[in-house]
NUBAKE-434861 format. One record per residue: residue number from 1; x, y, z of N, C-alpha, C in turn. Coordinates in nm, 2 decimals. Example, Ala and Ser with C-alpha at 12.3 -4.5 7.8 and 13.67 -1.06 7.14 Angstrom:
% residues 2
+------+--------+--------+--------+--------+--------+--------+--------+--------+--------+
| tigu |     nX |     nY |     nZ |    caX |    caY |    caZ |     cX |     cY |     cZ |
+------+--------+--------+--------+--------+--------+--------+--------+--------+--------+
|    1 |   1.32 |  -0.57 |   0.78 |   1.23 |  -0.45 |   0.78 |   1.32 |  -0.33 |   0.78 |
|    2 |   1.28 |  -0.22 |   0.71 |   1.37 |  -0.11 |   0.71 |   1.29 |   0.00 |   0.79 |
+------+--------+--------+--------+--------+--------+--------+--------+--------+--------+
This chain:
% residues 60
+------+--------+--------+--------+--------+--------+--------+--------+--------+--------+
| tigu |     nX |     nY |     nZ |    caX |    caY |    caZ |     cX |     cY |     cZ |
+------+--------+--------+--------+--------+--------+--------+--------+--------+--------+
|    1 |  -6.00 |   2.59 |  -5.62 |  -5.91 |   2.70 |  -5.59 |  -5.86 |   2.76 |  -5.72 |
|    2 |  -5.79 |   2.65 |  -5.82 |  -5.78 |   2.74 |  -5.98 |  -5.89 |   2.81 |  -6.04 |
|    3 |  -6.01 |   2.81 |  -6.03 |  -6.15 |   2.83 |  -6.06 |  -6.11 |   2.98 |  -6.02 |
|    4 |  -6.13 |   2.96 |  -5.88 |  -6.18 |   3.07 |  -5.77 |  -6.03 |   3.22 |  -5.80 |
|    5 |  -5.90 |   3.15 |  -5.81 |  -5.76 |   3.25 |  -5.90 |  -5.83 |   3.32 |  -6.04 |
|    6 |  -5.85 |   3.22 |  -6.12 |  -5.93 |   3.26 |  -6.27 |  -6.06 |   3.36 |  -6.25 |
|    7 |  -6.12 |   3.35 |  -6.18 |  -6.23 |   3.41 |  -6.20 |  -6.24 |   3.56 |  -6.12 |
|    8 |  -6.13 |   3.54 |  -6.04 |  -6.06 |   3.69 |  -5.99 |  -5.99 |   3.79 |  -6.09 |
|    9 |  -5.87 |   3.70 |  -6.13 |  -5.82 |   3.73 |  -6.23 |  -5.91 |   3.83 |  -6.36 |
|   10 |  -6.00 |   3.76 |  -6.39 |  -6.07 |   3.78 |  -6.46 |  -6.16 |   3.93 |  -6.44 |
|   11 |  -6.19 |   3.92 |  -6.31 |  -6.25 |   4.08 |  -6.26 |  -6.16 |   4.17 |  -6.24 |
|   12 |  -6.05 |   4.13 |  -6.21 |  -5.94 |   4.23 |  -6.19 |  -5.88 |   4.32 |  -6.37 |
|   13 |  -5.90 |   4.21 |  -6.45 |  -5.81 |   4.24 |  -6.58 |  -5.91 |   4.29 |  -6.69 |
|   14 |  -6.03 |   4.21 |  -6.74 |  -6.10 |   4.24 |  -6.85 |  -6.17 |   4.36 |  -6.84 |
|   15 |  -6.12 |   4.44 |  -6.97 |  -6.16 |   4.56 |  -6.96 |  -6.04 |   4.71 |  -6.94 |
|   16 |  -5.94 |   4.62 |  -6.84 |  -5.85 |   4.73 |  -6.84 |  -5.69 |   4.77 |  -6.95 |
|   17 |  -5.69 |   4.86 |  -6.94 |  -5.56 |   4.92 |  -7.03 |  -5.48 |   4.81 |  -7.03 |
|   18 |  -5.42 |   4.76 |  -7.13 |  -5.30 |   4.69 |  -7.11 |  -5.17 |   4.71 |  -7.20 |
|   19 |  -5.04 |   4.72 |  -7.17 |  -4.94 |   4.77 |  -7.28 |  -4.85 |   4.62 |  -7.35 |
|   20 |  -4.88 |   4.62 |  -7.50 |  -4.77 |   4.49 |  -7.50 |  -4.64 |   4.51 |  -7.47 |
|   21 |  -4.57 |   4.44 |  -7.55 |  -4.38 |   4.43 |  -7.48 |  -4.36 |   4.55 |  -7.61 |
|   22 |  -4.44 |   4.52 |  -7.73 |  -4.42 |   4.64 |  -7.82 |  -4.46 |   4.77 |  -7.78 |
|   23 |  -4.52 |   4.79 |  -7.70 |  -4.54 |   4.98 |  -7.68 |  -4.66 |   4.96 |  -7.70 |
|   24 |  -4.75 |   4.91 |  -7.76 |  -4.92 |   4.95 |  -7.79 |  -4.98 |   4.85 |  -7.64 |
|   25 |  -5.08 |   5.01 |  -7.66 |  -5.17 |   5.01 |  -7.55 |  -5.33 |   4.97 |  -7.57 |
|   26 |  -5.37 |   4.90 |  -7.56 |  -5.49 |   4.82 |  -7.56 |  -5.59 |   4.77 |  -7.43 |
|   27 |  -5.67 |   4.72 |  -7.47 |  -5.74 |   4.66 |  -7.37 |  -5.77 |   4.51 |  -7.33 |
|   28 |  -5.76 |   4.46 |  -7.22 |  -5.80 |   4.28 |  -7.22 |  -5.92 |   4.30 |  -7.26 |
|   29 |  -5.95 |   4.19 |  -7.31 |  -6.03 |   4.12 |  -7.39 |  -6.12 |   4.03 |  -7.31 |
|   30 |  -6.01 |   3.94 |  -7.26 |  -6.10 |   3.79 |  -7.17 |  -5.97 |   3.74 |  -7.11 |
|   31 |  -5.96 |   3.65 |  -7.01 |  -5.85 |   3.55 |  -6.95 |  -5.92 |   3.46 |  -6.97 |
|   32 |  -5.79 |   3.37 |  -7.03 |  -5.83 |   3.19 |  -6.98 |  -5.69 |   3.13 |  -6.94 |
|   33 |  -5.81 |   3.01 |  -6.92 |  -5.68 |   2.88 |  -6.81 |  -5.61 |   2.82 |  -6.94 |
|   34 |  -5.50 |   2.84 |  -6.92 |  -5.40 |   2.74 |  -7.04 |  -5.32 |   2.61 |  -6.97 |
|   35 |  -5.33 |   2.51 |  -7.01 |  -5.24 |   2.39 |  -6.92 |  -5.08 |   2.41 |  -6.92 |
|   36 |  -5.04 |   2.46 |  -7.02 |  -4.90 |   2.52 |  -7.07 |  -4.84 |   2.65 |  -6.98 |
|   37 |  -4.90 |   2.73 |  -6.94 |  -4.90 |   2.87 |  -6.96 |  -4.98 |   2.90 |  -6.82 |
|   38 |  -5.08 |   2.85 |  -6.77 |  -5.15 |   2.91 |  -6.69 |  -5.26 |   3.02 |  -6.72 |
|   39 |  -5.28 |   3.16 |  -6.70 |  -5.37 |   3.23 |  -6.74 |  -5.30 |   3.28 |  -6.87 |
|   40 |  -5.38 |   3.31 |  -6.97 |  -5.41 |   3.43 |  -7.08 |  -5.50 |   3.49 |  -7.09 |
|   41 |  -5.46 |   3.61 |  -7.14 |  -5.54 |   3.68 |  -7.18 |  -5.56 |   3.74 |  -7.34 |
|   42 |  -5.68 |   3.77 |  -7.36 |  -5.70 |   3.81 |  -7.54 |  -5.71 |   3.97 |  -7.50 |
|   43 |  -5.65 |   4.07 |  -7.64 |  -5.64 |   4.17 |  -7.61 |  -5.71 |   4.20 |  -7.73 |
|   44 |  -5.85 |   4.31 |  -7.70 |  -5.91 |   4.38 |  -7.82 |  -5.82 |   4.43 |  -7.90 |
|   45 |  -5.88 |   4.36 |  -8.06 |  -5.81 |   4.40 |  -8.17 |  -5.68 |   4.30 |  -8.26 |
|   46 |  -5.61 |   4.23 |  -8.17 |  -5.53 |   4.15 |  -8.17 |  -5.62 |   3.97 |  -8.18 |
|   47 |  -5.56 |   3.95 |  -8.27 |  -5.56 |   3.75 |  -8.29 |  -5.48 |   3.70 |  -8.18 |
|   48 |  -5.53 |   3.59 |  -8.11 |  -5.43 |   3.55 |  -8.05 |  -5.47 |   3.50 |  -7.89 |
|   49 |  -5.42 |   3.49 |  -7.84 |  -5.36 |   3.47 |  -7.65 |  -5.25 |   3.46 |  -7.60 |
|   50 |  -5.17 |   3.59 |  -7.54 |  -5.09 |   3.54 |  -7.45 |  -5.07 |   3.52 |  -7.30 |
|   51 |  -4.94 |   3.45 |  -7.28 |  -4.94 |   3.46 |  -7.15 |  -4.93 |   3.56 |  -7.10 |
|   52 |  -5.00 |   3.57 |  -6.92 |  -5.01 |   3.72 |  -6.87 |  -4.86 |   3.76 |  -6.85 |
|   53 |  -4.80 |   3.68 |  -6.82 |  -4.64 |   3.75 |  -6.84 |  -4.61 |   3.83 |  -6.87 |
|   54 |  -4.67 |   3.85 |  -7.04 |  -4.62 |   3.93 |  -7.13 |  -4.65 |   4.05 |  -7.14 |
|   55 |  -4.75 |   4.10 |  -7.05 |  -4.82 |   4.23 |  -7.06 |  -4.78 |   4.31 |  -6.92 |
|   56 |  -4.76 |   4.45 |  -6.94 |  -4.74 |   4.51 |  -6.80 |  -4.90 |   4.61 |  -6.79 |
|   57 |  -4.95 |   4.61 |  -6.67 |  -5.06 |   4.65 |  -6.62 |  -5.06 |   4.79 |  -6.60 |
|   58 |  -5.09 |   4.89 |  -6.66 |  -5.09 |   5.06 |  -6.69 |  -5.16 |   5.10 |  -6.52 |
|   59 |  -5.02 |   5.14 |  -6.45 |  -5.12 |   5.22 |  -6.41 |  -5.17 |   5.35 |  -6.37 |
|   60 |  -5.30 |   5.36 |  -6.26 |  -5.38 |   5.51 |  -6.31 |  -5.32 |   5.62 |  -6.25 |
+------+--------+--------+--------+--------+--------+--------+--------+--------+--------+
């Protein structure tokens, strides 16, 4: 079942627009499973992973 969330997750987000909490607009990168945290994602350009929390989803 976490597998089957992740890998939705994953079609749904990589690739698309994403805004941080700072104002810049970017794109996912990749999601992963964090034991802490649950999903992350990496955002082209940026070091790092956060939680998806932290990003709001632009939309079209």
């Amino acid at each position: 079942m976490i597998l089957r969330e992740h890998v939705q997750a994953e079609a749904e987000l990589v690739g698309r627009a994403a805004v941080l909490t700072d104002g810049t607009a970017l794109t996912v990168e990749g999601v992963f499973l964090d034991e802490s945290h649950g999903l992350r994602i990496s955002i082209a350009g940026h070091i790092g992973k956060w939680p998806i929390s932290t990003i709001r989803m632009l939309q079209p």
